[in-house]
C-alpha positions as CSV (number, residue, x, y, z in Angstrom):
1,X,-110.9,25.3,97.1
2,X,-112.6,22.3,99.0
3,X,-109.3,20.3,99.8
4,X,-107.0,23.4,100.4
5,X,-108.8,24.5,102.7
6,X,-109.0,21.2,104.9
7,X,-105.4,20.8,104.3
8,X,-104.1,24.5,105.0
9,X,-107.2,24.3,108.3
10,X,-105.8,20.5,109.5
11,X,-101.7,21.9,108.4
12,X,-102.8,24.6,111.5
13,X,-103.8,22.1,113.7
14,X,-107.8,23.2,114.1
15,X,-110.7,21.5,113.9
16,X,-113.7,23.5,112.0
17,X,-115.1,24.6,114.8
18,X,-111.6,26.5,116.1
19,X,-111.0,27.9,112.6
20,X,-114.9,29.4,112.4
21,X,-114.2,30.9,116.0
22,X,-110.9,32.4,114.6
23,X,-112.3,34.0,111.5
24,X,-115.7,34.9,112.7
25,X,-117.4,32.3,109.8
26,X,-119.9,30.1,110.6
27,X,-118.9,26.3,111.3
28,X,-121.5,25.4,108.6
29,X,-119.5,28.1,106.2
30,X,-116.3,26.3,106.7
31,X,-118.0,22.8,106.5
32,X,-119.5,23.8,103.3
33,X,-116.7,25.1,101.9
34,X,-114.3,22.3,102.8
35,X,-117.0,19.7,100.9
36,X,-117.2,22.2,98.2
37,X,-121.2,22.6,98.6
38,X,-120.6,26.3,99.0
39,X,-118.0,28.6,97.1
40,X,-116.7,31.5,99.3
41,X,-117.3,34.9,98.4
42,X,-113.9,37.1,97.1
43,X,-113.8,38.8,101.0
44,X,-113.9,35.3,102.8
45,X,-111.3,33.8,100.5
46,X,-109.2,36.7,100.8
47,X,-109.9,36.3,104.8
48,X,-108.7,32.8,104.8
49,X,-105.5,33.3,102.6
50,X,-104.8,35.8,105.2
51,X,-105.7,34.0,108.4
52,X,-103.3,30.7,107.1
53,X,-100.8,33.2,106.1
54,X,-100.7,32.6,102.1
55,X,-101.6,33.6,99.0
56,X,-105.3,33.6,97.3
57,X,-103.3,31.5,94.3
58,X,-102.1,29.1,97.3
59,X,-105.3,29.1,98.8
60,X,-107.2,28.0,95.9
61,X,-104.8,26.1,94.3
62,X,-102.0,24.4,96.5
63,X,-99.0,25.8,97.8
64,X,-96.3,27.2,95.2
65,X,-93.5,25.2,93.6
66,X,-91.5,27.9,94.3
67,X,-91.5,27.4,98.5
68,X,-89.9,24.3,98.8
69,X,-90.8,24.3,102.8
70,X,-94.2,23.3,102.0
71,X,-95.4,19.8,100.0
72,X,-98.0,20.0,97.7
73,X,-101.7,19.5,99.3
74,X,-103.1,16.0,99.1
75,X,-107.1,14.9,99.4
76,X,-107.8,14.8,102.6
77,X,-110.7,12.5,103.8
């Protein structure tokens, strides 16, 4: 989930620290998740897929083929 995250968090224009206000998570929790030091539980991944507006598959995997209005996440640094 690490790069999805940042990508679906920096596609919405926050930074960690607006996202972990939003969602009531801890700046570390999003930090660690984003680096991929800490898996989220089932609730907080379903929170996030929720928050951005997608799926848990889209969350954890990259948007779908299917939706042609969105590209394909890349790494970001």
């Amino acid at each position: 989930m690490k790069s999805h995250l940042k990508y679906y968090r920096k596609r919405a224009g926050l930074s960690q620290e607006q996202l972990a206000s939003k969602t009531k998570f801890s700046v570390s929790t999003v930090a660690s998740m984003e680096n991929g030091r800490r898996d989220g539980s089932v609730d907080t991944i379903i929170s996030m897929a929720s928050f951005f507006g997608v799926t848990v598959d889209e969350l954890l995997f990259g948007p779908n083929d299917s939706n042609s209005t969105n590209e394909r996440p890349k790494e970001v640094s």
